[in-house]
C-alpha positions as CSV (number, residue, x, y, z in Angstrom):
1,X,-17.2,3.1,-23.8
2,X,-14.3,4.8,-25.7
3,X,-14.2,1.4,-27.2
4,X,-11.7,0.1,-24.4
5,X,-11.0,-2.9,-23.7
6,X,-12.0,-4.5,-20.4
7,X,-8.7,-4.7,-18.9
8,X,-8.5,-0.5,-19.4
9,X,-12.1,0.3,-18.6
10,X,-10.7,-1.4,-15.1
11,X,-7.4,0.5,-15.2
12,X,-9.6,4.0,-15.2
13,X,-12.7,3.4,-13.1
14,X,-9.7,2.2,-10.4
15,X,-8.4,6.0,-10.8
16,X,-11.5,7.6,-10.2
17,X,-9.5,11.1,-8.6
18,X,-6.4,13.2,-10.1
19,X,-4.4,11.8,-7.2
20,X,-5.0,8.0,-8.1
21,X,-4.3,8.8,-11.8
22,X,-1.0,10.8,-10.4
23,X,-0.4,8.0,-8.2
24,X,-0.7,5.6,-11.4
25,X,1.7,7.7,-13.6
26,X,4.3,7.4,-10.2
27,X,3.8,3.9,-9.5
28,X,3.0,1.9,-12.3
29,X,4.6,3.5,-15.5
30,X,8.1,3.6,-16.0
31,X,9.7,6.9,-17.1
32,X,10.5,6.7,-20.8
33,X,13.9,7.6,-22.1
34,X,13.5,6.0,-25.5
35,X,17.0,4.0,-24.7
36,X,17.0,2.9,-28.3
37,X,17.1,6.3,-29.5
38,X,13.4,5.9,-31.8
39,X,10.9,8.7,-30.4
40,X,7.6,7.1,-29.0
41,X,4.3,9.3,-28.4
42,X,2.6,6.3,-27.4
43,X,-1.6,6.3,-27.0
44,X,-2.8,6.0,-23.6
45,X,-3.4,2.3,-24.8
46,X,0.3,1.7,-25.5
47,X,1.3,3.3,-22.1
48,X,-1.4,0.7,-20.0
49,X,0.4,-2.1,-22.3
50,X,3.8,-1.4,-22.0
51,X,3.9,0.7,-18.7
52,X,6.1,3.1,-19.7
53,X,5.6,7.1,-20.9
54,X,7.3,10.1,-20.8
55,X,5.9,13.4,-19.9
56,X,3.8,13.5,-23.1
57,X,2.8,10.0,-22.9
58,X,1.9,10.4,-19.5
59,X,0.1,13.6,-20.3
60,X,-2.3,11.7,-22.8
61,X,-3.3,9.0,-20.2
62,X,-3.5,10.9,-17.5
63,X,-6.1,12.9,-20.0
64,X,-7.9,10.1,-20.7
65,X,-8.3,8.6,-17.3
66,X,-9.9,12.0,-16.3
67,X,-12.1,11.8,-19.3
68,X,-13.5,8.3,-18.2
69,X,-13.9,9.8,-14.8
70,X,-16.2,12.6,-16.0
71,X,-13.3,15.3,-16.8
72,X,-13.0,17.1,-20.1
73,X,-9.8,15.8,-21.4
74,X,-7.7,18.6,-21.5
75,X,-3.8,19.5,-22.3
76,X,-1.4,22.6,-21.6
77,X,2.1,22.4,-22.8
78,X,4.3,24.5,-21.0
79,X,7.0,26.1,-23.1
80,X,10.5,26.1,-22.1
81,X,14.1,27.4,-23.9
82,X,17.1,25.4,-23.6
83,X,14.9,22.6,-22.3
84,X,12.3,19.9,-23.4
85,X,8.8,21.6,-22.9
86,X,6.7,19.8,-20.6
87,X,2.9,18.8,-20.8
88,X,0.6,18.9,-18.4
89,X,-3.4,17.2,-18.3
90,X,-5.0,19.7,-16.3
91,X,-8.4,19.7,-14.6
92,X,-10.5,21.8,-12.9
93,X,-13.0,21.3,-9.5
94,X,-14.9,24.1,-7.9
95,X,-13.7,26.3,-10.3
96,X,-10.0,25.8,-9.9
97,X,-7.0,24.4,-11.7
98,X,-5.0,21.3,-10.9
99,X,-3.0,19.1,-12.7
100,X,-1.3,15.5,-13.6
101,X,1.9,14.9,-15.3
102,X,4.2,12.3,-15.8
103,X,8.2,13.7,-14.9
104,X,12.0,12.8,-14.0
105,X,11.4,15.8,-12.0
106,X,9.9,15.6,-8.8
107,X,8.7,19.5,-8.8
108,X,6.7,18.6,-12.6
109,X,4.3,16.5,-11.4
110,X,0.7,16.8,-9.7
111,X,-0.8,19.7,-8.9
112,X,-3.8,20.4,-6.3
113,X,-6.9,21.8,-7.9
114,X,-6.3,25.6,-5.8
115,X,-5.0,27.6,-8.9
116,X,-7.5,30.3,-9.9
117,X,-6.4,30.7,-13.5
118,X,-4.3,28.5,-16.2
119,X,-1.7,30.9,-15.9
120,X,-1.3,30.2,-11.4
121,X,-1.0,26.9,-12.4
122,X,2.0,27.0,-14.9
123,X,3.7,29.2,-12.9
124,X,3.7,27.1,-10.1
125,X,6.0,24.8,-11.9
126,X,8.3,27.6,-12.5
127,X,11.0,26.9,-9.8
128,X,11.1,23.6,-10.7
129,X,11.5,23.5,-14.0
130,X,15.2,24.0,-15.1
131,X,17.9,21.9,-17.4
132,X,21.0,19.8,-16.4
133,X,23.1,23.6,-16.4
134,X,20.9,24.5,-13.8
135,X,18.9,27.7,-16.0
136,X,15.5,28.3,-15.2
137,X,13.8,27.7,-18.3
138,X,9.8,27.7,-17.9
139,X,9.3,30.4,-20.2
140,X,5.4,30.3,-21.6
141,X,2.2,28.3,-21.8
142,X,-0.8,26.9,-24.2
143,X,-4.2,27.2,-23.6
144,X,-5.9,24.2,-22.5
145,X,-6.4,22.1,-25.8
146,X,-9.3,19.3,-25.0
147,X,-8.4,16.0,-26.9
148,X,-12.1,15.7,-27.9
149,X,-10.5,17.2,-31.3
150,X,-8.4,14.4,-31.9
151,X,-11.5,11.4,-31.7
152,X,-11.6,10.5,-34.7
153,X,-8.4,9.1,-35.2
154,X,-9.2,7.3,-31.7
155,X,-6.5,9.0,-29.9
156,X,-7.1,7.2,-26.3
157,X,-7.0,3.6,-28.0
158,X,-5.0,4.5,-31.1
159,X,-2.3,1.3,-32.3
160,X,0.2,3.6,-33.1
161,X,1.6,6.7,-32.0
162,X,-0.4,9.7,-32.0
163,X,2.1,12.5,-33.3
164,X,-0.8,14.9,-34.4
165,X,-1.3,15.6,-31.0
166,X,1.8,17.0,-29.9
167,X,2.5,18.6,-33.6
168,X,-0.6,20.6,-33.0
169,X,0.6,21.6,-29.7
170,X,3.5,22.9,-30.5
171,X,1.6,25.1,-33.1
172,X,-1.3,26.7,-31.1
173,X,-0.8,30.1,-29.6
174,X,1.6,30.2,-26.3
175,X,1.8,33.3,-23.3
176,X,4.6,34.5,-21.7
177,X,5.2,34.4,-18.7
178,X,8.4,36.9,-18.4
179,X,9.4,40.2,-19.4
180,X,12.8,39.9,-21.5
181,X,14.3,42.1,-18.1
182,X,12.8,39.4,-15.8
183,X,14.7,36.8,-18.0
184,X,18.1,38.8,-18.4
185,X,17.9,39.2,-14.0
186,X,17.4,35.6,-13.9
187,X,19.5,33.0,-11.2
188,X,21.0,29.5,-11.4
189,X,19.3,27.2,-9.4
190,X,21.5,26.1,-6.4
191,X,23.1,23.0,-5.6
192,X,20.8,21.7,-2.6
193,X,17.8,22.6,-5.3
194,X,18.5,20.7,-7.8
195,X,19.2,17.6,-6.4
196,X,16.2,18.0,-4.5
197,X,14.0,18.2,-8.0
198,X,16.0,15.2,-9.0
199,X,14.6,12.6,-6.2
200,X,13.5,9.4,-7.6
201,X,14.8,10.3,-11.2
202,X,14.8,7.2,-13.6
């Protein structure tokens, strides 16, 4: 099946729910700060082997755990300025939106599936998505890209990083989410906050 190895057939059938893939992506896989300084957009084969990914990394097996669990395995990227954008694997069940992501912010993580549209969902992360000045800096999002365009070059068991994918996403169409007067009004986050968004950071 995907041709996957036995070893991560058993990884995903253990995560048959978001919330066990989440809890996967929080328990078991190291957040990745590339401390050599070499950029890594490892397959979701890569992040079972090595147990480490960072958000985009984590995006791409959270996608394809869904997928093995009878999800479509689908992407948004959420599009920041002055900041690293952020990408999500989003689901949906009885008609609403959720969503798994690996982050070194607690507030960018999982999302219950209660969010009518694409756009509820990415702004729910708005609040808790900001940079180390404090800005808020969530400023657009994709539509959901499903990764069944990329199977050809075996995406989910792929020995080498999968650049395409996030290239792409960086090229498809983004929304806004603010009006330039809603960006020119906005706050810094305070003190209490941000620390609280950076519990658990790596």
């Amino acid at each position: 099946m995907f041709d996957l190895t036995p070893r991560e057939l058993s990884v995903y059938r253990r995560l048959r729910t978001p919330e066990r893939i989440q809890a996967y992506l929080d328990d078991e896989v190291a957040y990745n700060k590339e401390p050599d300084g070499t950029p890594r957009c490892r397959s979701p084969r890569m992040v079972i082997r090595d147990a480490v990914g960072h958000c985009m990394e984590g995006a791409l097996f959270g996608a394809a755990a869904l997928r093995v669990n009878g999800f479509e395995p689908l992407l948004v990227d959420l599009e920041a300025v002055r900041d690293d954008d952020h990408v999500l694997a989003v689901f949906r069940q009885r008609g609403h939106w959720g969503a798994v992501a690996k982050s070194n912010y607690a507030g960018l993580r999982y999302r219950e599936p209660v969010y009518r549209t694409v756009r509820e969902l990415a702004m729910s992360y708005f609040e808790h998505y900001y940079n180390p000045a404090g800005q808020r800096t969530l400023r657009g999002y994709s539509r959901p890209l499903n990764l069944r365009r990329f199977d050809r070059m075996g995406w989910m068991t792929a020995e080498e990083d999968v650049w395409a994918i996030p290239e792409y996403l960086c090229e498809v169409g983004h929304t806004k989410l603010l009006t330039p007067e809603m960006e020119r009004a906005l706050t810094k986050l305070d003190r209490r906050s941000y620390g609280a968004g950076k519990f658990g950071a790596a």
